[in-house]
N, C-alpha and C positions, 0 to 999 in steps of 0.2 A: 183730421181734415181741417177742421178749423183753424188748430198749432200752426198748422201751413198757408193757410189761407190768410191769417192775420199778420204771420211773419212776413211775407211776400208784400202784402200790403205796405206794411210799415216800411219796407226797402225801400219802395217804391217811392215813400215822400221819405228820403232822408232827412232832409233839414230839416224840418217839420216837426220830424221826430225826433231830432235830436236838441233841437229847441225846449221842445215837452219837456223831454227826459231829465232835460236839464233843469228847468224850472221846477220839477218836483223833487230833484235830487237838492234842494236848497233847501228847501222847505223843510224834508227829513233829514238833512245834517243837520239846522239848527234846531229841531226837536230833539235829537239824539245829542249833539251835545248840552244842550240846556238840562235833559233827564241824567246824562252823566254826570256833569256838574253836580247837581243835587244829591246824588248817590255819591259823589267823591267827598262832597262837604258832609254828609251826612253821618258817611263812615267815618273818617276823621276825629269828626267831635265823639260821636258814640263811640271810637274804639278808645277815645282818649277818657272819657268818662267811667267807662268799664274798665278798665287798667288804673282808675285811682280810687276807684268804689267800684267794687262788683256786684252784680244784682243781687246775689247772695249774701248782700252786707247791709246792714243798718246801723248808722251813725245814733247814737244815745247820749242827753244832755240834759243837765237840769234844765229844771222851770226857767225863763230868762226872769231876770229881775230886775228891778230898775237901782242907778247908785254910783253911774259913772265907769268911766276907765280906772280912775286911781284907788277905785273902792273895791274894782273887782283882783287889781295886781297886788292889793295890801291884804286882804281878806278872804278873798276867791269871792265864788259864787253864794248867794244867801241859801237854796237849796241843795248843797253836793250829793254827788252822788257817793253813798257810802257801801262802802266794803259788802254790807249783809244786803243791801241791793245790787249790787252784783253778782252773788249768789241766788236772790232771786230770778236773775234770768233768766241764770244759767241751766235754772230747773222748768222754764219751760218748755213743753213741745216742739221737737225739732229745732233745736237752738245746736250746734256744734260744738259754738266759741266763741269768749267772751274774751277779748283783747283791749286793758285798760288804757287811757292815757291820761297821764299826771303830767302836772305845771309845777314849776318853782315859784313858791307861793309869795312873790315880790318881782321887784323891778332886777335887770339885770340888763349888760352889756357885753360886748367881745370886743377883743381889739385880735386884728390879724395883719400882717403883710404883705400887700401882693403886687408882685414885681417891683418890688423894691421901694413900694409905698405904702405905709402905717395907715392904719384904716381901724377906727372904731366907732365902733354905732351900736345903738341900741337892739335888745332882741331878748324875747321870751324866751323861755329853758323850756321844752319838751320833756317826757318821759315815755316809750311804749314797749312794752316784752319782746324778746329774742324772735316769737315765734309769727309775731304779725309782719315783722319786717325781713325776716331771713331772706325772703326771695330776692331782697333790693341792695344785700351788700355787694359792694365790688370789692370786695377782699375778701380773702377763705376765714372770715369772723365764726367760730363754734360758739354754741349758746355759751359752755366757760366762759371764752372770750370777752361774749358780749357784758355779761352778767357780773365780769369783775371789775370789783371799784375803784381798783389801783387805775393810777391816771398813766397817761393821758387816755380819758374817754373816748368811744367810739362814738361820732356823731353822723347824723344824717342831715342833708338839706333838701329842703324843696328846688324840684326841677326849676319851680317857677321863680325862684330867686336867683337862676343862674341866667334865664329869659330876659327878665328885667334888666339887671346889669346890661347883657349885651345889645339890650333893646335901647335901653332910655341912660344909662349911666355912663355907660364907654362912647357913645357917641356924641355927646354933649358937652365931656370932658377930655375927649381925643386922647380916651383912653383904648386898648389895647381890648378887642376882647380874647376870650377864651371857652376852653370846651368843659367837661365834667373831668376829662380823664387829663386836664391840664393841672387842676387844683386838688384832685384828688389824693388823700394822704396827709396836706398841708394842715401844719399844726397852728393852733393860734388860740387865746385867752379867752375864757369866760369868767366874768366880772359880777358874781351875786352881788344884787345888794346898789349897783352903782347904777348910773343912769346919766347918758349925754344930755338928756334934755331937759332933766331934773337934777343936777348934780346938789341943790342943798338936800335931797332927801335922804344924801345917806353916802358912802365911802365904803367900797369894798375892801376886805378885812382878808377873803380865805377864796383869792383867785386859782383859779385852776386850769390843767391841761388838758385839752381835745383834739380830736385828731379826725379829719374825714373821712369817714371810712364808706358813704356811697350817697347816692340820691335817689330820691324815690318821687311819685307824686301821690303817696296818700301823707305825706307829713306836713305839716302845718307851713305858712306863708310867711309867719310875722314871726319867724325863731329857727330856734335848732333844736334836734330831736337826741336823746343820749336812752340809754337803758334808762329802762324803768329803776332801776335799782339806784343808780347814778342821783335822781332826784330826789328819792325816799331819804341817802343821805347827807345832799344838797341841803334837805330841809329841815333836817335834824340838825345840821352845825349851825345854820343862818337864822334856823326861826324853828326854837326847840319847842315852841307851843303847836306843832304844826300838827294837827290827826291826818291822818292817812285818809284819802277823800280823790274820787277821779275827777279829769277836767272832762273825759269824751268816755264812750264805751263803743268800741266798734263790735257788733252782735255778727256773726257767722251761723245761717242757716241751712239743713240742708239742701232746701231746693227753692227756688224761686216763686213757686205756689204757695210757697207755707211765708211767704215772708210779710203778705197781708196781715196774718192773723196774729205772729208772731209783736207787730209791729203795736197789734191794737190789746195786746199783751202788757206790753211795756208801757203803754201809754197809763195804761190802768194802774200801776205805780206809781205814778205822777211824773212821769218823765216823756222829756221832748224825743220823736224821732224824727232820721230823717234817712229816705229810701232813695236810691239810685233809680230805681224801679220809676220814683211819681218822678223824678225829674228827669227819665229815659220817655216818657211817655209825653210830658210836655215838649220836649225837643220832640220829636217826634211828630206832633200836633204840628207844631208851628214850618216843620220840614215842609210839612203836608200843604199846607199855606205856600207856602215857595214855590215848592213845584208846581203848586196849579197855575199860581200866577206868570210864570215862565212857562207853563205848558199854553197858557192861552194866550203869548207871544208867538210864538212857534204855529198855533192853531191858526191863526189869524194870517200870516204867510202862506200856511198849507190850504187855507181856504182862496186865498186871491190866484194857488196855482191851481186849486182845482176850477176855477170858474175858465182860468187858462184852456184846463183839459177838456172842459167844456165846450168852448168857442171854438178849438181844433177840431173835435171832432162830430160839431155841426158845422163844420167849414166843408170836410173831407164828404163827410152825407151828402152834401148838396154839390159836390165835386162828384160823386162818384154813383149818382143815379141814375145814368146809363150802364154800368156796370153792376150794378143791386137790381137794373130793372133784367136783364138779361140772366144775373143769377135765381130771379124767381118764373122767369121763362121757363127755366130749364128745370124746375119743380124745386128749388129753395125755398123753406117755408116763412112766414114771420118770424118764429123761432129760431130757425137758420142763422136768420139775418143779423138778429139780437145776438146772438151768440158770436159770431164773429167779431162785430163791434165790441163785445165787452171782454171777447178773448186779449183783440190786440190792447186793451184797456190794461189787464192786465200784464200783458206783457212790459208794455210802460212801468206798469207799478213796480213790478220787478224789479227791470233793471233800473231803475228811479233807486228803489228803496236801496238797493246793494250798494249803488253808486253814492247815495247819499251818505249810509253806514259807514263807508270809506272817504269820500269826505270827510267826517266826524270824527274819525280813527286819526288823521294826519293834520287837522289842525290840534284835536285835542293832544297830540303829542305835541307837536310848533307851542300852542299856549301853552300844555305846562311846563316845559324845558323854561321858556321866558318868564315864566310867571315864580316859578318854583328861584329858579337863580337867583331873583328881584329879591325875594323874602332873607331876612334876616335867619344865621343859626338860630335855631330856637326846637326847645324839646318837643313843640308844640306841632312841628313840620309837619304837613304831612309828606308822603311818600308818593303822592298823585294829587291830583285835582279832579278828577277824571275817571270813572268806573263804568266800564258798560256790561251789567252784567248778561249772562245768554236771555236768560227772562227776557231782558230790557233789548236786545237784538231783536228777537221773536218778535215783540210786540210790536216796535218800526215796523220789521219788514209786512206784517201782515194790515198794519193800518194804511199802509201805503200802497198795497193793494185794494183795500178798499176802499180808500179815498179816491182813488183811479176809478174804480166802476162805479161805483157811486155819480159824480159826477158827466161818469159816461153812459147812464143809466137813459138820460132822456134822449141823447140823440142817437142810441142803439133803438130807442120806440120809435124814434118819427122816422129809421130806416125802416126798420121792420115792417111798419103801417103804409110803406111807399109801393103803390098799384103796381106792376107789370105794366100797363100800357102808358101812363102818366108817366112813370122812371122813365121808360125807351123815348118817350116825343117829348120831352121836358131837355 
């Protein structure tokens, strides 16, 4: 009875209602696309942080020490970490695997070609095992493969070296960019020993060949990555005083619960970590920050529509008191009356909130196509700007109903409190 009663009403003042409808449907598209937004940016970074360290992983580092750049490329670190500490890890509780990574213990450069221009620069020598990187070759590399030291080496680069370039070097130098699978393959010189920006420190002696064999984003920024084995005798022919010592140790746990303990494990050997896990939880924090601050943009809209919904429907009450006084004639209660009012309240909400949802749906497609196109290639893309998930549907559509009654709440009371005989002679 009421369903009918409030839908009949609302026919009755179309404009009216379609004016409302509308103002609230503004209100929960920019809530809905602000909460999308958030959840697109959100996903993004965290799916990009969990694809280059997984929770399950903790980065391992000596003590940092004080001594310079040139003191740590000539000598390493003054704490390494050594061989029979990486055994000790390995024998803690719920630890998987222990996946080293060695440096070439000096300065070193590459020269390469691309597109038909000579290009050499500076760059650190990597080292890490078949088994940490396997998932990131783009060629069928078998641990043989990787593990053999006949040249040319298989090398890895950082995604984010490919970024850079086409962010900041190609466009500055109206140069040409490219993708992963453009350079993929291409061979080019690694230079122990030598150095563009140091060349009196020394002249490479026992240049070598490398080969790209794929890109990842857990490998280092400032270099290029080769089998572990590659380095071991790197540093044997270049610097035969060299011990066997890691630069990083990436820890594999088996679950995400143990990685607290496991971390405070480590520490107690006197070595640095560092968890995906603390720096998934600060993003996270500051997400949280975002959002609110965008949610009470949004809030602030949805509140000048409800004061909207408000004035409407103390407008209609005071419109339609000869018709409230006549339905409490006929034995409609207080309760009736309220009930009515905050039916059609609802119904508003309703079609408000869907309408709104759909709004939010078709701009946020319009802005990401323009926004997405705008952005430079880059591994860093996302694939959306924009996420809504059902959770986050549910929650619109039901706050939008009750942001509807809510503010319909007072003038469903002062119909409800309106006499029979005052409503009829008023």
């Amino acid at each position: 009875m009421y369903l009918s009663l409030a839908l009949k009403n609302l026919l009755n003042q179309k404009t009216r209602t379609v004016l409302t409808t509308l103002g609230i449907s503004v209100g929960i598209a920019s809530l809905a696309l602000l909460l999308s937004l958030s959840e697109g940016i959100k996903e993004a970074v965290i799916g990009k942080l969990t694809s280059a360290s997984p929770l399950t992983q903790i980065t391992v580092q000596a003590k940092g020490e004080k001594g310079g750049l040139l003191k740590l490329l000539n000598q390493g670190p003054q704490n390494p970490i050594t061989p029979d500490k990486k055994e000790s890890i390995e024998k803690i509780p719920h630890v998987t695997a222990v996946y080293p990574e060695m440096n070439y213990a000096n300065i070193s450069s590459l020269q390469v070609s691309l597109m038909g221009q000579g290009l050499q620069t500076d760059a650190m020598i990597f080292g890490v095992p078949y088994e940490f990187i396997k998932d990131d070759l783009a060629t069928s590399y078998t641990k043989e493969q990787w593990d053999n030291p006949e040249q040319p080496y298989p090398v890895f680069i950082s995604r984010k070296i490919v970024d850079l370039y086409n962010f900041t070097v190609a466009p500055t130098n109206r140069l040409p960019t490219f993708t992963e699978k453009d350079i993929s393959g291409i061979e080019f010189t690694l230079l122990p020993n030598q150095s563009t920006f140091f060349p009196q420190l020394g002249q490479s002696t026992n240049p070598v060949r490398a080969k790209i064999a794929g890109f990842s984003d857990r490998t280092s920024l400032v270099g290029v990555t080769l089998p572990i084995e590659a380095i071991r005798q790197l540093n044997l022919q270049n610097n035969g005083s060299y011990q066997d010592q890691y630069l990083r140790l990436f820890v594999q746990v088996d679950s995400v619960e143990h990685a607290e303990s496991v971390s405070k494990a480590i520490q107690n050997l006197g070595l640095d970590v560092f968890s995906s896990e603390d720096e998934l939880k600060a993003i996270q924090d500051n997400f949280k920050i975002v959002t609110l601050g965008l949610s009470m943009v949004s809030l602030i809209i949805l509140f000048v529509s409800g004061l909207m919904i408000m004035n409407t429907f103390l407008s209609a009450v005071s419109e339609r008191k000869h018709e409230i006084g006549i339905y409490r004639t006929l034995g409609a209660t207080q309760s009736d009356i309220q009930k009515m009012i905050l039916t059609e309240a609802t119904l508003i909400g309703t079609i408000a909130s869907v309408t709104g949802l759909l709004f939010s749906f078709i701009a946020g497609f319009i802005i990401n196509g323009i926004a997405l196109s705008a952005l430079p290639v880059l591994s860093t893309k996302p694939e959306t700007l924009f996420i809504t998930t059902p959770l986050t549907a549910i929650f619109i559509l039901l706050f939008g109903i009750i942001l509807c009654n809510f503010f319909a709440l007072i003038p469903a009371m002062k119909a409800g409190n309106l006499e029979p005989l005052e409503a009829l002679t008023s």
